[in-house]
C-alpha positions as CSV (number, residue, x, y, z in Angstrom):
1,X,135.9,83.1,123.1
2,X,135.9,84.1,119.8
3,X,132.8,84.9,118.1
4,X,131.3,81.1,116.0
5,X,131.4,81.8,112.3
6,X,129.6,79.8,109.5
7,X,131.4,80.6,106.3
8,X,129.6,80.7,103.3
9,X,131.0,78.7,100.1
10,X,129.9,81.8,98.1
11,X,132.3,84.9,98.0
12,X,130.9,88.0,99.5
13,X,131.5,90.6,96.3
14,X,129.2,87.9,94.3
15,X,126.6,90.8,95.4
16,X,126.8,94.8,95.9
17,X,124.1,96.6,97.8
18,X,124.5,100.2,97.3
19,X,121.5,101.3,100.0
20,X,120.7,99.4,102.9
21,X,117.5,98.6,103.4
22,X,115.5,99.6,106.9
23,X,116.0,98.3,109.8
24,X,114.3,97.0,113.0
25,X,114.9,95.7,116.1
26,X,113.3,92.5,117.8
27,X,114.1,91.5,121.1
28,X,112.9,88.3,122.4
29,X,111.7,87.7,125.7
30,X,111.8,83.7,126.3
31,X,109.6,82.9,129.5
32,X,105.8,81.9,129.4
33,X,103.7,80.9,132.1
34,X,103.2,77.2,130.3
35,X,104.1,75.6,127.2
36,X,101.2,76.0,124.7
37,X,101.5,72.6,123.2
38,X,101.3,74.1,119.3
39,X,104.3,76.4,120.2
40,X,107.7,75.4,118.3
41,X,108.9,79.3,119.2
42,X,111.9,79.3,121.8
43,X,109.9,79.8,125.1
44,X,110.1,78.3,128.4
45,X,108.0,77.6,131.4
46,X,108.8,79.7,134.2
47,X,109.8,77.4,136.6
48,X,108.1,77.6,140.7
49,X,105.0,80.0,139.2
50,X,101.7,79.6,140.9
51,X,99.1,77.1,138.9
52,X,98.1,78.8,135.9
53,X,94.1,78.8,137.5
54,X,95.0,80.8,140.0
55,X,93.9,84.3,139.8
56,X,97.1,86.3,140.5
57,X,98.8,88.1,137.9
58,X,102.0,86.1,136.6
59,X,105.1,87.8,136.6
60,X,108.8,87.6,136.4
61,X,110.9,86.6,139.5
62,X,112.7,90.0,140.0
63,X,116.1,88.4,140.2
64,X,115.9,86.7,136.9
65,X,114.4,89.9,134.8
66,X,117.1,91.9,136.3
67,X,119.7,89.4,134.8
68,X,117.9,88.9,131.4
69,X,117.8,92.7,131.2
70,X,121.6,93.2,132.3
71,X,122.3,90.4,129.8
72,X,120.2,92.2,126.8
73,X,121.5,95.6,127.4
74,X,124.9,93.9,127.1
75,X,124.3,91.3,123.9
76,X,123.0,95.1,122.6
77,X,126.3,96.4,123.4
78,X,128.4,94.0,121.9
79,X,126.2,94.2,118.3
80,X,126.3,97.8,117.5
81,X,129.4,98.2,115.8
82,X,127.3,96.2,113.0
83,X,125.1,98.7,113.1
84,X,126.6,101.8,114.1
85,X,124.9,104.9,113.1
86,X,122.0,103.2,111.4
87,X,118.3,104.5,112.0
88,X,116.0,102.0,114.0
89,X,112.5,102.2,112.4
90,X,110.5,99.5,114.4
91,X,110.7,98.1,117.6
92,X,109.2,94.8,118.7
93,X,109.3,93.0,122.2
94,X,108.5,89.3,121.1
95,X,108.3,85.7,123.2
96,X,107.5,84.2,125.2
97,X,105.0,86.2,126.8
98,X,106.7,89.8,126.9
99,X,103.9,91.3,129.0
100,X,105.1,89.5,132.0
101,X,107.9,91.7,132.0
102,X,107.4,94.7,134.6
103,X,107.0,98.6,133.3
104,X,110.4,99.1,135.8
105,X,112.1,95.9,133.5
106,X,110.7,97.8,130.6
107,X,111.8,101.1,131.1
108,X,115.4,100.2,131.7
109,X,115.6,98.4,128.8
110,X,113.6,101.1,126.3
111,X,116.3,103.7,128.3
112,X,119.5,101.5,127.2
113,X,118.0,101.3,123.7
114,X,117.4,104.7,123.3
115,X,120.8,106.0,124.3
116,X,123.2,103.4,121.9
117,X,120.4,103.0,118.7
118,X,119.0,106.4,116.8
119,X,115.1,105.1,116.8
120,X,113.4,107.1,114.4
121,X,110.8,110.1,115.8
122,X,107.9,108.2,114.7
123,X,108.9,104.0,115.4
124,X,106.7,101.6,116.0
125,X,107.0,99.8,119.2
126,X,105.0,96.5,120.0
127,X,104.9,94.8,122.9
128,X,103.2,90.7,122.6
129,X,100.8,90.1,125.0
130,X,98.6,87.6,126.5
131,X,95.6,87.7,128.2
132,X,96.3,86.4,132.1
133,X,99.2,88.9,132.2
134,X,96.9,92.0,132.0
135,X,96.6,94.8,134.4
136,X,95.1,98.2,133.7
137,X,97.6,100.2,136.0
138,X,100.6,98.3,134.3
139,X,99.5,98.7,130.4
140,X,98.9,102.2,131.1
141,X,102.7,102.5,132.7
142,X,103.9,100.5,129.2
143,X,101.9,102.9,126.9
144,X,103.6,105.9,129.0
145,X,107.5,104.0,128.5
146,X,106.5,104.7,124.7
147,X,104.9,101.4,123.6
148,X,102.4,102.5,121.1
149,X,101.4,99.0,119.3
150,X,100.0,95.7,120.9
151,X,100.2,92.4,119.8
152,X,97.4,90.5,121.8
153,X,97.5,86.2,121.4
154,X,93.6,85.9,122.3
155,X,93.7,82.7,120.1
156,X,89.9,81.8,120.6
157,X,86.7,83.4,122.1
158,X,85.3,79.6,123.0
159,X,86.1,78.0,126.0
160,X,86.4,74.7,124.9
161,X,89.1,75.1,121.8
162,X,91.1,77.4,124.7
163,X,91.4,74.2,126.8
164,X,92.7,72.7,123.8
165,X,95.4,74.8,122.8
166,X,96.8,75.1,126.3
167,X,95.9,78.9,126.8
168,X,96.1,80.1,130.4
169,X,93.7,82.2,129.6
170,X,89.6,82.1,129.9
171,X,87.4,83.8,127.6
172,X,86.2,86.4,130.1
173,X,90.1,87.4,130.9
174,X,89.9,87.6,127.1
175,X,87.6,90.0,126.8
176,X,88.9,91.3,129.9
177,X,92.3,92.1,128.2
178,X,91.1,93.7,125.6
179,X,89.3,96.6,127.2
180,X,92.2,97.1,129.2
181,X,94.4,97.6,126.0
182,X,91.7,100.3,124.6
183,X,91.6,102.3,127.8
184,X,95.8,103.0,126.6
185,X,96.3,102.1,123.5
186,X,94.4,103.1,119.9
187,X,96.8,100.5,117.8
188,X,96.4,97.1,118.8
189,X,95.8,93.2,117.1
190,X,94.4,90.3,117.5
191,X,95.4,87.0,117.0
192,X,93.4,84.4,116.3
193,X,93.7,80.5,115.5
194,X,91.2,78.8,112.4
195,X,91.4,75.1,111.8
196,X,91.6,74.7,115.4
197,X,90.6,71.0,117.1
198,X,86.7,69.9,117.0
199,X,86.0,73.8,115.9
200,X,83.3,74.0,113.1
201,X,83.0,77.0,110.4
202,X,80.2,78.2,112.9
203,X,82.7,78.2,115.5
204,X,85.6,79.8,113.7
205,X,83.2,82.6,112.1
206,X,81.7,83.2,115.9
207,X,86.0,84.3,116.6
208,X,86.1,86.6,114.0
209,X,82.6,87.6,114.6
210,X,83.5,88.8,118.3
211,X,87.3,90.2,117.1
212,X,85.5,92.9,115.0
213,X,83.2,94.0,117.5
214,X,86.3,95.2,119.6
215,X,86.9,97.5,116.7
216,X,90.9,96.5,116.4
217,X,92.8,98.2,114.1
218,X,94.9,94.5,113.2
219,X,93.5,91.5,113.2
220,X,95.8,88.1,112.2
221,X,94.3,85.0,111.6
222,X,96.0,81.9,111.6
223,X,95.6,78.5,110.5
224,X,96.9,75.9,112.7
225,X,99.8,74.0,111.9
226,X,101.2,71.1,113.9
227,X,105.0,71.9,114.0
228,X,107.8,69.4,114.4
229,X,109.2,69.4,118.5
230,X,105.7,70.4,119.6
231,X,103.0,68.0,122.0
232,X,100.4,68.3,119.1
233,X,103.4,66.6,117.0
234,X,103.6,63.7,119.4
235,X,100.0,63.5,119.8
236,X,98.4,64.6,117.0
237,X,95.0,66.1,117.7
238,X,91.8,65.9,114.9
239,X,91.5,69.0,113.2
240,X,89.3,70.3,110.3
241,X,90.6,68.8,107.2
242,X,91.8,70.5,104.1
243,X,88.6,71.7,102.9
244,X,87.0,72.4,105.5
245,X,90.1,75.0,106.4
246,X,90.2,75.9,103.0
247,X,86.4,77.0,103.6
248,X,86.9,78.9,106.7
249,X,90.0,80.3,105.1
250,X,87.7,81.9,102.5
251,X,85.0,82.9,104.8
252,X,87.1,84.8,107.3
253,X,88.6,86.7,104.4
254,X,85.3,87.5,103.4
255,X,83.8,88.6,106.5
256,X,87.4,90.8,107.4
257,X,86.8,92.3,103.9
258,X,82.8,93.1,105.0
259,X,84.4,94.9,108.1
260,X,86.5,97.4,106.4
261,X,90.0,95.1,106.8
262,X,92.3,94.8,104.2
263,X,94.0,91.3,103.6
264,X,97.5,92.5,102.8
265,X,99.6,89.8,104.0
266,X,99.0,86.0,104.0
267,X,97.3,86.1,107.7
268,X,97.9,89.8,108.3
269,X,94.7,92.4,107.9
270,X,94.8,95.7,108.7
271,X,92.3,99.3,108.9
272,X,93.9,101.4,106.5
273,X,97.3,102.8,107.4
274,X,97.8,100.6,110.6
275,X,99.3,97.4,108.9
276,X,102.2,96.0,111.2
277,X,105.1,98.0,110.1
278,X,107.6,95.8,111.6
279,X,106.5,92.6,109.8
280,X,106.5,94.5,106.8
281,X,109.9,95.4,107.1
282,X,110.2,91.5,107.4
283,X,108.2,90.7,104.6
284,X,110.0,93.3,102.3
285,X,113.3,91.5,103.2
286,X,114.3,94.7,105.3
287,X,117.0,93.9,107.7
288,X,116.4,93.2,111.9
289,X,118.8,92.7,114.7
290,X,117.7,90.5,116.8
291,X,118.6,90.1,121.0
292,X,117.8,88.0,122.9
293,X,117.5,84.1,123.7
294,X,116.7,82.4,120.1
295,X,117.1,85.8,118.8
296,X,117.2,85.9,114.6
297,X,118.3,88.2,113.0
298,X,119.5,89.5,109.5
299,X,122.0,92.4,108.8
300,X,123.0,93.7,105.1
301,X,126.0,94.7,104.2
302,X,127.7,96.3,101.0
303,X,128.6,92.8,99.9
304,X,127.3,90.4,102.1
305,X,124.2,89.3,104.2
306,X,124.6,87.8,107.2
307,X,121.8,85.5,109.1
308,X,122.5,85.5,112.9
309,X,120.8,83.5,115.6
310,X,121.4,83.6,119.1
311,X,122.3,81.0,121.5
312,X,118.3,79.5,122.5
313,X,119.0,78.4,126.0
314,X,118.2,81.3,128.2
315,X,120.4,80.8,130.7
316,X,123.6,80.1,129.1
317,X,122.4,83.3,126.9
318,X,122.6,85.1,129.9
319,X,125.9,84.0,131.2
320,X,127.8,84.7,128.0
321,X,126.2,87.9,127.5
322,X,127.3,89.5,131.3
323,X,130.7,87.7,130.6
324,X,131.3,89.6,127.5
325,X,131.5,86.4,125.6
326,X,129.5,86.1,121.9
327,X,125.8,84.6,122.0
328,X,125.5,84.1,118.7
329,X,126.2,81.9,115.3
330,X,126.2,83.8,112.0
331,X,126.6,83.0,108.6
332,X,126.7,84.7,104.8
333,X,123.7,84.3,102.8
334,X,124.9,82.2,99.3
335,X,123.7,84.3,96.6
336,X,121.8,80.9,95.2
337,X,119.8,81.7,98.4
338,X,118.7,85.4,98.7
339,X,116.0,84.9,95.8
340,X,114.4,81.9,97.6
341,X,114.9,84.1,100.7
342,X,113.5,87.0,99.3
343,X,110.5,85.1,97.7
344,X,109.5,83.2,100.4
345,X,108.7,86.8,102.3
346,X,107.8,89.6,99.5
347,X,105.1,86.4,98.0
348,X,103.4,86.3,101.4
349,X,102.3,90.0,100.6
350,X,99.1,89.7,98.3
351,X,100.4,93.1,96.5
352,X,103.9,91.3,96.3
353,X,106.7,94.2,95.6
354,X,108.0,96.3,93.2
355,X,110.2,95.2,90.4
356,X,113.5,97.0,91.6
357,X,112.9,96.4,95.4
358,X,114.3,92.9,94.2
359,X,118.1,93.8,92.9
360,X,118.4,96.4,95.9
361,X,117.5,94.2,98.9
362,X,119.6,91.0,97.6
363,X,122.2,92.9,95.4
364,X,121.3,89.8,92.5
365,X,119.6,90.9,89.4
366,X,116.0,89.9,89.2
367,X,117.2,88.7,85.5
368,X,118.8,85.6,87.1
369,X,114.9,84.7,87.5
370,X,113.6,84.8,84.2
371,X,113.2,81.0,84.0
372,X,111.6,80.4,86.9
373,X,109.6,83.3,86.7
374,X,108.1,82.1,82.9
375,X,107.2,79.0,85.2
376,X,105.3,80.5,87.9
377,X,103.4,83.0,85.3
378,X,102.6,80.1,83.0
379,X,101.0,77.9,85.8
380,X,99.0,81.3,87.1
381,X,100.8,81.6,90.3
382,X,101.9,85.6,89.8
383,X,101.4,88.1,87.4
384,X,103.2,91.5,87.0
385,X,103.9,94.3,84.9
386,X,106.6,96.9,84.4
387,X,105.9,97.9,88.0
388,X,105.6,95.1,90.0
389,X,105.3,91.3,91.1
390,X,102.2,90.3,92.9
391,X,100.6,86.4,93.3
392,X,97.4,85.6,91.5
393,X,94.8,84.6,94.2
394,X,95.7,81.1,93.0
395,X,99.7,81.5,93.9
396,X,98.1,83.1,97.5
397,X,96.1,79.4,97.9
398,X,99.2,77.2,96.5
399,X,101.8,79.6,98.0
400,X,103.9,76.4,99.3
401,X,103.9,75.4,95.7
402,X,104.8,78.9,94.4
403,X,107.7,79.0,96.8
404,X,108.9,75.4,96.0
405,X,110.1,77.0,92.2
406,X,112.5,79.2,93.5
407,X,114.0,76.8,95.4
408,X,117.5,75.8,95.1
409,X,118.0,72.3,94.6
């Protein structure tokens, strides 16, 4: 079966990139132990697990990580002529709940990408994971197999707003997951949820409050949205309103800020030195393959970019992979869309990029802007110099509106 093309209407030498930019790999791991009713991400319920209160570690069915494994290592395979000889600088095992993968699953997989991708001496390699799916013996394996980041969905401290997102997790295995990931590892984040249902600024503050005292390096802090295809879409639950998540918004910010963490991205703060290189590399429109069920990805070429996605359902994904069949639909970028592409993740950094970064990760002269750019400086949204493009704090606050100029109509 031949490989599903989308073909752009825009020629591909409308652009020339004379360096490619970085690039990572992301590999998506599509099973969870239940459906967090908030999620849109491509995840699945792992289907005949024990109830989610009881107090066994969830894992994997042997069988099926073996396949999903066989069927990476071969979806890997069939990619790398796309990116043959190209440095891997970041490495990140996303879901899903990737921590209910076992170290053995792990290894093989970290072994197959080793031997056909050149990863760089020093890449950063995270690993999501959720509390439930902790054990000290296994994290300590993962940290040995060379994972040296952790990406840790804690969500909420209180009991009552954990219920209402769906976690599996208590606030004790919270906790509990967290000293487990300091006994291995010295680079690790927290995520955490504001705006969450019923939760007051006390309540929100009392999260970030308790995720500083655990001294992470990373903290992210997310407001809640209610996605389309989610249960809090069907059944919308009462959340703070506008202001009132504006408010926490500005508090967390400040009390991060107290604690030494530097608000670099729009819900991204960081120690000095230990922000998330591999979102960066997202953010600075670098490129990322990307295996696995759902997978995105994006690839640059001399005179095209190409935005692939792989097929969502695990296990036809699976099946096609171990056939030797493509998994994936891809298309060229039109060059009307790289600046709103590139916008819509360099304006998400609050020190927003550098002037030339623009022309050499699209291959379109920053020029082309100059219009809308006038309209975004005149209504306060960004400023910049001979340097670089940053948004005011204004254009952070209104960033859907700052976004919306540079959009192709």
């Amino acid at each position: 079966m031949p490989m599903q093309t989308l073909e752009s209407p825009v020629k591909n030498a409308a652009i020339a990139l004379s360096v490619l930019p970085p690039l990572s790999l992301y590999v998506h791991i599509p099973w969870c132990v239940r459906k967090c009713p908030y999620c849109d991400f491509n995840s699945h319920e792992i289907k005949g697990t024990r109830a989610a209160d009881d107090s066994a570690l969830m894992s994997l069915e042997s069988g099926l990580e073996q396949r999903y494994i066989q069927a990476l290592i071969a979806d890997l395979d069939r990619a790398l002529p796309q990116v043959w000889g190209r440095p891997v600088y970041t490495v990140f095992f996303g879901g899903g709940t990737p921590s209910l993968l076992s170290a053995r699953a792990l290894d093989d997989l970290l072994s197959a990408i080793r031997a056909r991708l050149p990863l760089a001496a020093d890449a950063e390699i995270t690993l999501e994971a959720n509390p439930g799916t902790f054990e000290a013996r296994k994290f300590a394996e993962f940290r040995a197999l060379g994972i040296n980041r952790l990406s840790i969905g804690i969500q909420s401290f209180n009991p009552a707003h954990l219920k209402a997102l769906g976690r599996i997790h208590d606030a004790a295995q919270a906790r509990a997951a967290i000293g487990i990931a300091q006994a291995s590892f010295d680079n690790f984040n927290l995520d955490l949820m504001y705006a969450l249902p019923g939760q007051t600024m006390e309540q929100a503050m009392a999260d970030i409050d308790t995720a500083i005292g655990f001294s992470p390096v990373h903290v992210s802090a997310y407001h809640l949205t209610i996605e389309p295809n989610t249960l809090f879409y069907r059944h919308p639950p009462k959340v703070p309103d506008d202001d009132e998540s504006a408010d926490m918004q500005q508090a967390i910010e400040t009390r991060l800020a107290e604690a030494g963490y530097r608000h670099y991205e729009t819900s991204a703060f960081a120690k000095s030195g230990r922000e998330a290189r591999h979102n960066l590399n997202y953010w600075t429109f670098g490129d990322y393959l990307g295996i696995g069920a759902g997978a995105h990805g994006k690839l640059s070429f001399a005179d095209r970019i190409l935005r692939q996605m792989r097929h969502k359902q695990p296990r036809e994904y699976m099946e096609k992979a171990q056939a030797g069949l493509a998994v994936l639909q891809e298309h060229a970028v039109a060059v009307d869309d790289l600046s709103f592409e590139f916008m819509m993740n360099a304006l998400r950094l609050t020190e927003g990029f550098e002037l030339a970064q623009f022309a050499a990760r699209t291959g379109v002269s920053l020029h082309a802007l100059r219009k809308e750019l006038q309209e975004a400086e005149a209504r306060g949204l960004i400023e910049r110099d001979h340097l670089r493009l940053r948004p005011t704090l204004k254009g952070q606050r209104f960033l859907n509106d700052l976004l919306q100029i540079f959009l192709k109509t």
